[in-house]
Each structure stands twice: as structure tokens, then as C-alpha cells.
C-alpha positions in Angstrom: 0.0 0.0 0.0 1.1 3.3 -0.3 -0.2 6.9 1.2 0.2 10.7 0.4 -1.2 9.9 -3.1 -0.4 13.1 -5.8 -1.0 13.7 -9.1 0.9 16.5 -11.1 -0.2 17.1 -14.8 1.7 19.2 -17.2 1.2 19.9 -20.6 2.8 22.6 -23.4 0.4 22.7 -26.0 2.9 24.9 -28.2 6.7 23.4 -27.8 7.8 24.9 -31.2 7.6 28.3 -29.5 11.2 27.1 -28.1 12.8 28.1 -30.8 11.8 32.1 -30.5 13.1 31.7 -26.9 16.5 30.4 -28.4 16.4 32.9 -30.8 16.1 35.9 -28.1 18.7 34.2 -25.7 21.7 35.3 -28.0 20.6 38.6 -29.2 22.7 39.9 -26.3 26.8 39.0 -27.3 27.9 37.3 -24.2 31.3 39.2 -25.2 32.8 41.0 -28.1 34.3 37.9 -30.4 32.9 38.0 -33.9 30.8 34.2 -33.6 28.7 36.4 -30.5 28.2 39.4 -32.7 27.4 37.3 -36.1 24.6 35.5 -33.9 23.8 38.5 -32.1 23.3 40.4 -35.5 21.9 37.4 -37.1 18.9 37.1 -33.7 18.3 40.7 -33.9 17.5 40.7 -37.8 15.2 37.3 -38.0 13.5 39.1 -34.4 12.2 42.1 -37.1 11.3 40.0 -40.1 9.3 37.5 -37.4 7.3 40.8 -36.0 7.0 41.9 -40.1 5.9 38.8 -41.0 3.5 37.1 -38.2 1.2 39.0 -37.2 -0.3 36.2 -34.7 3.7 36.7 -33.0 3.2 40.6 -33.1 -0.2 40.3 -31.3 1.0 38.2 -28.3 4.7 39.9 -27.9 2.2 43.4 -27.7 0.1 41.6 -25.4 2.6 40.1 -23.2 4.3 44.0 -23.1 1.0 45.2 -22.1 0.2 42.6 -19.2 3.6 40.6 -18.1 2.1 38.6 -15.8 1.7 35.7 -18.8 5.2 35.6 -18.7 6.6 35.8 -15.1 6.1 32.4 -14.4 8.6 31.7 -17.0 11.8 29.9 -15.3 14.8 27.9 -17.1 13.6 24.4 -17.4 16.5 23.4 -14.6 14.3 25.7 -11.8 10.7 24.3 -12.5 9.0 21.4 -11.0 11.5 21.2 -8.1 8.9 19.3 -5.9 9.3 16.1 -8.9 12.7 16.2 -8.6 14.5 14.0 -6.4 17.1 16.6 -5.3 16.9 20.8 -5.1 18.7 22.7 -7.5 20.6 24.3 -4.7 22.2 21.2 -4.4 23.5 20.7 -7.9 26.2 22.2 -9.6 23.6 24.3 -11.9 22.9 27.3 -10.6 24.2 29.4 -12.6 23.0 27.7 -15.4 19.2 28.0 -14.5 19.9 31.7 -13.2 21.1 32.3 -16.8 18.0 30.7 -18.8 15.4 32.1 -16.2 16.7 35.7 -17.3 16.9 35.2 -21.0 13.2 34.3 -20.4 11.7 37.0 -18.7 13.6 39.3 -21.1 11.5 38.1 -24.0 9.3 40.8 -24.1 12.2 43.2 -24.5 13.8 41.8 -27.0 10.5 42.1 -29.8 10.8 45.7 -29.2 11.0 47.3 -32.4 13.2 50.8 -31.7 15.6 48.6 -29.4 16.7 46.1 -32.1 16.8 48.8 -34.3 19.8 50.3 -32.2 20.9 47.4 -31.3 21.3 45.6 -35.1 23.4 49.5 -35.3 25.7 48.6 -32.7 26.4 44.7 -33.3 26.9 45.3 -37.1 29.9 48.1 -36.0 31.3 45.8 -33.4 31.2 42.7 -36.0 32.8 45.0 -38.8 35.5 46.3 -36.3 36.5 42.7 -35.7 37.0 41.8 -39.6 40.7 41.9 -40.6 42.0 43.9 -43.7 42.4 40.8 -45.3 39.1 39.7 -45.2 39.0 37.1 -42.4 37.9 37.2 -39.0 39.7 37.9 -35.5 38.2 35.7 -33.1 38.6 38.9 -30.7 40.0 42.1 -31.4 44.1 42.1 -31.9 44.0 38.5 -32.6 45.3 36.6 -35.8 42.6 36.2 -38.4 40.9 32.9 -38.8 39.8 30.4 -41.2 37.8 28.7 -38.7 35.9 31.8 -37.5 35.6 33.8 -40.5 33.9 30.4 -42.0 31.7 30.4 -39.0 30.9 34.0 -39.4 30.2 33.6 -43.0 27.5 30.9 -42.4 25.9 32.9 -40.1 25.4 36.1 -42.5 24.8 33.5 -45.4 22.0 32.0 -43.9 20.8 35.1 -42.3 20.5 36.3 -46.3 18.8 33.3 -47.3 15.8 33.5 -44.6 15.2 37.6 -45.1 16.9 38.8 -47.9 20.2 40.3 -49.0 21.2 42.2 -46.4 23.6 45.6 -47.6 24.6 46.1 -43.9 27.1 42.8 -44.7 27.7 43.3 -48.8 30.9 44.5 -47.8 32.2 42.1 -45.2 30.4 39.0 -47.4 32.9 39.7 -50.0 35.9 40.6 -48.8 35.4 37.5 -46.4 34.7 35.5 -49.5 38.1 36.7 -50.9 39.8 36.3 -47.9 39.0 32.1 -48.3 39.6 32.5 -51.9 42.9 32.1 -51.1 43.0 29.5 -48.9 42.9 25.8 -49.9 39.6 24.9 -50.8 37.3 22.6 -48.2 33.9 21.8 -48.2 32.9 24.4 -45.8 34.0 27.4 -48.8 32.0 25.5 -51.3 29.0 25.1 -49.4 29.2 28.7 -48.5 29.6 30.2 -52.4 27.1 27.4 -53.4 24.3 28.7 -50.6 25.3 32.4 -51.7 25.3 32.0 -55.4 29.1 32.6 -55.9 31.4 31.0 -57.9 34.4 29.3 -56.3 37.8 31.7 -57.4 41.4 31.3 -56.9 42.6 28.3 -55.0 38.7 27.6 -54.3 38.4 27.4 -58.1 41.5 24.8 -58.7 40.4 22.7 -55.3 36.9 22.7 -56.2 37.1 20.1 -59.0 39.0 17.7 -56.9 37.1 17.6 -53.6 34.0 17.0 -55.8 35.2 14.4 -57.7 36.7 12.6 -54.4 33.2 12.9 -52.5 31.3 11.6 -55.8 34.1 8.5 -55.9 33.6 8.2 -52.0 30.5 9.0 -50.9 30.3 5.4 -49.0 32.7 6.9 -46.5 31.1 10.2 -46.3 29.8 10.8 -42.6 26.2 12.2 -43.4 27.2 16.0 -42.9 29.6 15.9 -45.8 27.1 13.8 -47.9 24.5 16.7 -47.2 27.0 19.8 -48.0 28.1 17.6 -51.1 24.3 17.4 -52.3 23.6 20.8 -51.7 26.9 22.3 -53.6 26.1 20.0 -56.6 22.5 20.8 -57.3 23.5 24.5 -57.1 26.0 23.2 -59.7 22.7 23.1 -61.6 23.9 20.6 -64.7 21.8 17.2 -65.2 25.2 15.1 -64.0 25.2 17.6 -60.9 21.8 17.2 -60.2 21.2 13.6 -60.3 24.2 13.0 -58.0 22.6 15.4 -55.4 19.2 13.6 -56.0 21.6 10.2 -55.0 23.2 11.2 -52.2 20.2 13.0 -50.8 18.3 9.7 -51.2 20.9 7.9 -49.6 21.3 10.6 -46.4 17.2 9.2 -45.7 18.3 5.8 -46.2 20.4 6.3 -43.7 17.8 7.8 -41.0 15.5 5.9 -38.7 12.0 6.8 -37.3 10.4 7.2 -33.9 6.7 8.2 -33.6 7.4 10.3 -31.0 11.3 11.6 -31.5 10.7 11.9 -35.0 13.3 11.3 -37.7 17.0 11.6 -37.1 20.3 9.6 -37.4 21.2 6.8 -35.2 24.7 5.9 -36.8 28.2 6.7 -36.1 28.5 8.5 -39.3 26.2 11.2 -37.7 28.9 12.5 -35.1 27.6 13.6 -32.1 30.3 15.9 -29.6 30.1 17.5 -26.4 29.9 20.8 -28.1 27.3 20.3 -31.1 25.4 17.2 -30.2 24.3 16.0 -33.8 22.9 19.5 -34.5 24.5 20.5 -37.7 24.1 17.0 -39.1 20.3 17.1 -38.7 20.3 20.9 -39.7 22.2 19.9 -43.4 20.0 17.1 -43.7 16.8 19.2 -43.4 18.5 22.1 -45.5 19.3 19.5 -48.1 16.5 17.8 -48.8 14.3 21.0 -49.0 16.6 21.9 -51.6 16.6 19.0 -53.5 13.3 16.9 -52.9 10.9 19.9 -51.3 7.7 18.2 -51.9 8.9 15.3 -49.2 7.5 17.5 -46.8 6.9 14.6 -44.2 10.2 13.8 -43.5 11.5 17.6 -43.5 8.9 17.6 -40.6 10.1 14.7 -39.1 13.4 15.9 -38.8 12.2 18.9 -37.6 10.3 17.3 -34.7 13.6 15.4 -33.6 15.2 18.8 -33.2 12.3 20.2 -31.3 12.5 17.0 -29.2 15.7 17.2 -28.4 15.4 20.8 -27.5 13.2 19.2 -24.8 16.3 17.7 -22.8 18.7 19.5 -23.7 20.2 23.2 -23.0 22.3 23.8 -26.5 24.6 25.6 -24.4 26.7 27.1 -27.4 25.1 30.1 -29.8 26.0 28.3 -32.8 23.8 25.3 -32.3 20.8 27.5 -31.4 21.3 29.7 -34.7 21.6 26.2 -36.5 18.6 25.2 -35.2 16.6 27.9 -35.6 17.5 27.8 -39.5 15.9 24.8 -39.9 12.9 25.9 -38.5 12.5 29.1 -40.2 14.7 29.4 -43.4 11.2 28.6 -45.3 8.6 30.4 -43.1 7.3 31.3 -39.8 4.7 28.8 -39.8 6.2 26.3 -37.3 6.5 28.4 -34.5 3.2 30.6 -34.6 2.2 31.5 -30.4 -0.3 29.2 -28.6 -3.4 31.2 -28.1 -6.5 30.5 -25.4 -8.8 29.1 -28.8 -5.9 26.2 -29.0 -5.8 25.7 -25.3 -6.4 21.4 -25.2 -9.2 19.9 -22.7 -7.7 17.4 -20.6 -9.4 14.8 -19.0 -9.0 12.2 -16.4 -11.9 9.5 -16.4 -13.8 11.6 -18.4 -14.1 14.5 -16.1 -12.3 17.7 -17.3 -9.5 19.0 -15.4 -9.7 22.5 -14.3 -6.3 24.3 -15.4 -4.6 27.7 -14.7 -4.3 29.7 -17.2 -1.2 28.6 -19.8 1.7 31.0 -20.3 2.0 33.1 -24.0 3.4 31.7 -26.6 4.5 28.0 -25.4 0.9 27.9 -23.6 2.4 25.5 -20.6 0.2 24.9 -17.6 0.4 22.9 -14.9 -2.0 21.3 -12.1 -1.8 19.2 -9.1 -4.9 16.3 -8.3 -5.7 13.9 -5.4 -6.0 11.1 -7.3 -8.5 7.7 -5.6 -9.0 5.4 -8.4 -9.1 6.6 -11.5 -7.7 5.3 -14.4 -7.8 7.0 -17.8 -6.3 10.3 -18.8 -7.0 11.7 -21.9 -6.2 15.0 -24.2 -8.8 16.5 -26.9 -6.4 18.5 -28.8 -7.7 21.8 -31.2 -4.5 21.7 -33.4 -2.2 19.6 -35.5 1.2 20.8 -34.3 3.2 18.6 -32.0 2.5 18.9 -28.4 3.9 17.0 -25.2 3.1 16.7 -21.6 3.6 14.3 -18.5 2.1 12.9 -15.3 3.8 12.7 -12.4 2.3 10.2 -9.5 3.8 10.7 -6.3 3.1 8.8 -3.0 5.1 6.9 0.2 5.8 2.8 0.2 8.2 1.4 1.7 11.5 0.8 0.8 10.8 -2.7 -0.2 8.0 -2.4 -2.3 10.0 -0.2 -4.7 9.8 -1.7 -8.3 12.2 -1.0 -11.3 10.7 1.6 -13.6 12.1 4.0 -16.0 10.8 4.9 -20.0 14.0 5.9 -22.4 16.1 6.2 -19.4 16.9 3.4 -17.3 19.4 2.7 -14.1 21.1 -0.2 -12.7 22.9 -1.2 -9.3 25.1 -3.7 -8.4 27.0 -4.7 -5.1 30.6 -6.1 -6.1 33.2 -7.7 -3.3 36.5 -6.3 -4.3 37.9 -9.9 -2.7 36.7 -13.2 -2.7 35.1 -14.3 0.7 32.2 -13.5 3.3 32.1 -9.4 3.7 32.5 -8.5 7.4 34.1 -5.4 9.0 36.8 -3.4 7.1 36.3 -5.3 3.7 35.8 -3.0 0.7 32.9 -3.3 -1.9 32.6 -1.8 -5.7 28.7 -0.1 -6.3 28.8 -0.7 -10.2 25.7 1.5 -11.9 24.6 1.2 -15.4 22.4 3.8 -16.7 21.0 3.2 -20.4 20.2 6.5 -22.2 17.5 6.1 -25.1 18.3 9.4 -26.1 20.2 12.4 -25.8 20.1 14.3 -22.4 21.0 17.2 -20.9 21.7 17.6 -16.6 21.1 13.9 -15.5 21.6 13.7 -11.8 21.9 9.8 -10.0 20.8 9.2 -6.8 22.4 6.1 -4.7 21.1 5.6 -1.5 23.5 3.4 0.1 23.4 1.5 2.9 24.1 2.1 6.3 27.3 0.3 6.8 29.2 1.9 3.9 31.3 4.7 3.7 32.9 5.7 0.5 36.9 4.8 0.3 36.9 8.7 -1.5 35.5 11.2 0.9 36.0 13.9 -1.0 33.2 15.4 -3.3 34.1 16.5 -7.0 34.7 16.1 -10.9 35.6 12.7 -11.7 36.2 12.7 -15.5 32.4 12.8 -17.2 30.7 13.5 -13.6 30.7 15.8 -10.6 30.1 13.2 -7.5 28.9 14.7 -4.2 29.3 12.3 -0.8 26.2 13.0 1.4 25.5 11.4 4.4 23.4 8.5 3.4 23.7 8.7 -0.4 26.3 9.6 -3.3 24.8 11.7 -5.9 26.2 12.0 -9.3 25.9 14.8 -11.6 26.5 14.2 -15.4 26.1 17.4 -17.7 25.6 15.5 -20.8 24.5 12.3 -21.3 24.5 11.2 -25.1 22.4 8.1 -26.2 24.2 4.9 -24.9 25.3 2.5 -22.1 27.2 3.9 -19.6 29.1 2.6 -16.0 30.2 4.2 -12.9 31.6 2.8 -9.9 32.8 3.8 -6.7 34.3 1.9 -3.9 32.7 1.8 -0.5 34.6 0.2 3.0 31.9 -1.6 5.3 32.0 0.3 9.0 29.9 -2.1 11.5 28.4 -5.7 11.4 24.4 -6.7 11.1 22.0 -6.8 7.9 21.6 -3.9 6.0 19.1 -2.6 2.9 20.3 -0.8 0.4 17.7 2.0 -0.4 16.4 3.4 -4.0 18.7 4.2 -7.0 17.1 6.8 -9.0 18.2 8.6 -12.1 16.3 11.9 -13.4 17.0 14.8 -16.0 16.8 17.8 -14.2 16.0 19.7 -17.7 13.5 17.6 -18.1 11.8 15.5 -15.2 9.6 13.4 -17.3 12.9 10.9 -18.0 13.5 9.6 -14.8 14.7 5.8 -13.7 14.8 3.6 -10.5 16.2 0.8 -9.6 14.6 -2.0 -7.9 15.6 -1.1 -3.7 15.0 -3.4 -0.7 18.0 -5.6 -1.1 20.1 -6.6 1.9 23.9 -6.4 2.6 25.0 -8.7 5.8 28.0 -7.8 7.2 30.1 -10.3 9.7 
């Protein structure tokens, strides 16, 4: 049996709205090197052609500027729904993290204001052309070496930025002497993806290398990772000859053959050949993919949206803690229109239902249109949502309630936790022998703050008393449990162990192992607790 029965329900009827919120959080350079103020610029200029061209987004920014208080409940995913987390934020090593989000929040109102960006776009463009070498290329800050690296970076960013609301005059002049600047360096894909998505022609050393790197990725394109096969696709079918075209149509088809599906993740790639790294995730693999194929094949609509619903999803666990990914992302969502990210409104609020009876709920925030509610639940069964619209939404339930330690089961959906009790020598355990606490955690996907929870028993004290990084993980000793804090945890099997002595005699049970996202409660895991230690 169990007591102090609790229901939480939570539901965001409009998730795509994340990506505005992404958008705004790096308007404001976080210093003055020239990726900040290309992605700075680059917010700033998609924030006016959104107000220009949505009205629907116009209407609730102005509505939200005329009565905040839709928007002050607005907290970085990391701060909310600390009563369904197993341990307070205070605790973790993420403070400053949520303290950062929460404020790039509440400052969305600001940001849509019209005269501000106007100054501001004034001052970022002057700080980014300041930073651009007489050579063409790009200082990474101000008195540094120019670099290939970030004046390709750069590049993309005002590219794409031209692609999704025209020409912009502001950046003529830095496009092309940037554009001359690579010129003259030895050609890689990265300058012929840029000329290609700019309508330039390759010149110079870009010229000579150009033939060759084609010619290799058409004679290689089984060892291509699925980023190169994407840029390779894309510069070809701006070649615009029938050879060009119907090897772009190839390797565009094989880039899909080469994705998997998931009803509710959507489509992305689950292969080593789409890299995934601590700083990027597989961001600008899906974002080529998606740019690809609406180049190529536009009418395959479906899976463009599929791969835009993996992205979405995985904003939904993850923090995309550098500017690039966000701008990447963000591309793929509105480099054809505004449509995917148009505000929740009160009309598309969902009725949610539990037996049949409708739930009361406070009113959902703007734009995301999140709400949240708390139930006694007796017996009921069935939960159901009548949805108004066809654009993805998600929610959770969240049953909470006391058992005993013994009567807690295994459970865990896409993420899942394992413990086991290993005697570092053979023999019965008994005072002063030393014991190895192996956990396995299996990630289903990709996710962002995962904090474990082992609550050890009684008779064993870690060998380590010392809290702190330990290669992939921050580990904290408490009194009764070890709590590990992993920043990123990327799809996969994963171990950590820690060595504990055994203090005092008698039979002990080990309590619960749980494993949670902070970022996003909804993926949590526990192990099976109620097993017994004796010690002689």
C-alpha cells in the first residue's frame, strides 16, 4: 500500500515556440568575439522579419508587453518542478546555469521591441565589422590573428541570415571581402557550401580545389559521414547541370536511407557517421540534412517535418549551451517560413481529461501555452487529451506517493538505471572489507543535466570522501547517499563505480537508485531497492 497519493499534470500545448526563446537568448553577445556578434546580428535581424511577417507573434509579444504577468512564471527548465525532482537545485552544480535561462526568459518581451533592435542591429553590425581583418577574415577577438575557422563560422551565419530575409547591404561588404579572404586559402567543403548557398562561384585556390574535392566525395561518398554527404548534395545541385543534379538527388536519397524513425522523436540519425560531440550534439548533421533535402526533394514534406520534430524534441532535454547550435537550429525551423513556430493562443488551449471528467487548469503561459496542475488522485484510471491543433504537443504525469523501501519496483521509460554490489575480494564481507557499487544507466536518447541518486546502505562509507569532478561527472558524498551529476549524457550505455569500506556488522538494505534529468523531469529511472547487505 502506499499513502500521500499526488497527481501532477503538465502539458505545453505549443513546444515549437522554443525556438523564439532560443532565438532571443543570444541577441545579447555574451562578449565581443565575432561568432557572438554574427549571432547577435543574425537574432536581432530574424526578431524584425518575425514581427514583419506574423502578425499572430506581433499580437502576443504586444500583449505580453501590455500585461507581463503571462510571462513571469517563465523559469529555465532546470528551476521548475523542483517538488518532482529527487534533489533541489541548490544542491546541484547548476545554478548558474538556470539563473542564466530564467533571465533570458523573462527578457523576451524586450527583445520584440522594435526601436531597441533597431539600435541594437546599429551597434552589433559596428562591433562585428570592427572585428574583420584587412584581409578579409575574421579575429576571433579584437588584436587576434585572423581565422579560417571563424571567418567560415561568421560567414554561415550572415549566409544564412540572407537566405531566410533577404540580401542584407549592412554585410555586402564584409560577405565579400570574407569571400576573398577564403579565396585564397585551400579549398574545403565548408568554402564551397558557403559560395554554393550564396550563389558565388568558387575563385582562386577555391576554383583549382573545387574540382577535386567534388570528384573525391562523388568517388567516395560510401565513406562520407552524413554531414559531408548533405553539403556535397547541396553544392552540386547548385552546380545546376543534369550530371550535378542527379548525384545530389543520390546522395540526398541515400542521407534518408540512412535515418530511422520514432513516432514520438521523430526522424533523425542513429549511426556513427552522424557525429555527435560534447559541443554540437548532432545539431548540424540534422540541420544539413533538413537544408538538403528542402533543396533538393521539397515536396517530401513529411520527412522535413520529421526531422524537424527530432530537433524540437531534443530541444526538450537539452540546453544547446553554445550560440551556434541554437542559430543552426533555428534555421531549420525558419529558413522557409514562420509557420512552425506561430504563439499558442486561449482558442488552442487542449481539454484534458482524467476518467472523463475535465481538469480544471490555470491559465497557460504566452506563446509556449504551458500549464500545470496538481490532483488527489483515488481510483481513476484514464487520462485523456482532446487537442484543437495539429502541431506537435507533449506533456507528463507525475504520481507521487510513500511505500516502503521494499516495495519499490524497477521503472524507468527511455532512461533506465542499474545497481550492483561487487566484493572487491573473494570471501564473506565482514568489517573493514571494501565493496565496488557498479551503476549502469541506459540513455534512449540524448540528455542534458542527469543527476543519480544512490542511497547506500548504512554500513558503507565511501573509500573517496571527497566530493568532485571525476572525469564525465561531478560526484557529491552526502550522508546517506552519493549523488552523481553528469552534464551531458548522449544516447548509450554507460558505468560508474565507486568503492565503498563496510564500518559495522548486522544486515543492511540498500535503499532506492534513482536517475532523473533535471532539464526535463519526465525521464527519470529507478532501480529495484530493498535488497540486503550482511556484514560479519
Amino acid at each position: 500500500g502506499s499513502t500521500g497519493r499526488k497527481l501532477t499534470v503538465e502539458y505545453m500545448n505549443n513546444p515549437a515556440w522554443m525556438m523564439i526563446e532560443a532565438l532571443h537568448a543570444y541577441a545579447h553577445p555574451y562578449d565581443n568575439c565575432a561568432i557572438c556578434q554574427s549571432i547577435a546580428y543574425y537574432s536581432q535581424c530574424l526578431a524584425v522579419h518575425i514581427l514583419a511577417s506574423s502578425p499572430a507573434i506581433k499580437t502576443t509579444i504586444e500583449a505580453c508587453r501590455r500585461d507581463t504577468s503571462a510571462l513571469r512564471g517563465l523559469k529555465s527548465n532546470l528551476a521548475q518542478n523542483e517538488e518532482l525532482k529527487g534533489i533541489m537545485l541548490e544542491e546541484t552544480p547548476w545554478n548558474v546555469s538556470a539563473d542564466t535561462e530564467t533571465e533570458q526568459k523573462r527578457q523576451l518581451v524586450d527583445f520584440f521591441d522594435s526601436e531597441r533592435l533597431d539600435n541594437k542591429m546599429s551597434i552589433t553590425i559596428s562591433e562585428l565589422r570592427d572585428l574583420q581583418n584587412e584581409d578579409g577574415s575574421w579575429s576571433w577577438f579584437k588584436g587576434m590573428k585572423g581565422n579560417r575557422y571563424i571567418t567560415e563560422a561568421v560567414t554561415e551565419v550572415l549566409v544564412r541570415l540572407n537566405n531566410m530575409v533577404g540580401h542584407r547591404p549592412q554585410t555586402k561588404y564584409m560577405l565579400d571581402q570574407a569571400f576573398a579572404y577564403l579565396s585564397r586559402q585551400e579549398a574545403d567543403m565548408e568554402y564551397l557550401y558557403l559560395c554554393a548557398l550564396d550563389g558565388r562561384k568558387p575563385v582562386g585556390k577555391g576554383k583549382k580545389g573545387k574540382r577535386k574535392l567534388l570528384n573525391d566525395a562523388e568517388n567516395s561518398a560510401k565513406d562520407m559521414t552524413i554531414l559531408q554527404r548533405a553539403l556535397t548534395a547541396i553544392i552540386l545541385e547548385k552546380e545546376n547541370t543534369v550530371h550535378s543534379k542527379d548525384v545530389a538527388r543520390r546522395l540526398v536519397e541515400s542521407v534518408k536511407q540512412y535515418s530511422v524513425y520514432d513516432k514520438a522523436k521523430g526522424r533523425y540519425f542513429d549511426t556513427p557517421r552522424a557525429s555527435y560531440s560534447w559541443l554540437d550534439y548532432k545539431i548540424p548533421t540534422q540541420v544539413a540534412a533538413i537544408e538538403a533535402l528542402r533543396l533538393i526533394t521539397p515536396k517530401d514534406t513529411q520527412t522535413i517535418t520529421d526531422m524537424q520534430l527530432w530537433l524540437l524534441q531534443e530541444k526538450r532535454s537539452q540546453y544547446w549551451l553554445t550560440a551556434i547550435n541554437s542559430a543552426a537550429a533555428v534555421y531549420a525551423f525558419l529558413s522557409d517560413n514562420t509557420s512552425f513556430v506561430q504563439p499558442s493562443t486561449e482558442d488552442d488551449i487542449p481539454v484534458l481529461r482524467i476518467d472523463g471528467k475535465q481538469l480544471p487548469m490555470p491559465q497557460a503561459t504566452a506563446g509556449l501555452g504551458y500549464t500545470k496542475t496538481v490532483v488527489t488522485p483515488t481510483d481513476e484510471r484514464v487520462f485523456t487529451v482532446e487537442k484543437k491543433t495539429n502541431n506537435t504537443s507533449w506533456g507528463a504525469l507525475y504520481a507521487q506517493y510513500l511505500q516502503k523501501t521494499s516495495d519499490i519496483r524497477r521503472s524507468g521509460s527511455e532512461l533506465s538505471v542499474m545497481r550492483q554490489i561487487i566484493p572487491v575480494s573473494p570471501g564473506p564481507l565482514k568489517v573493514g572489507s571494501k565493496v565496488r557499487v557498479r551503476i549502469t544507466l541506459k540513455a534512449e536518447r540524448d540528455l542534458d543535466f542527469v543527476q543519480v541518486i544512490d542511497k547506500r546502505a548504512a554500513c558503507m562509507e565511501p573509500v573517496n570522501q571527497r566530493s568532485g569532478y571525476d572525469g564525465a561527472y561531478y560526484c557529491s558524498n552526502k550522508d546517506c547517499a552519493t549523488v552523481y551529476f553528469i552534464s551531458m549524457l548522449s544516447k548509450g550505455t554507460y558505468m560508474i563505480e565507486k568503492e565503498y569500506y563496510l564500518d559495522r556488522s548486522g544486515t543492511y538494505t540498500l535503499g532506492s537508485v534513482t536517475a532523473q534529468c533535471a532539464y526535463a523531469p519526465e525521464y527519470v529511472a529507478t532501480e529495484q531497492a530493498g535488497a540486503t547487505i550482511t556484514v560479519k
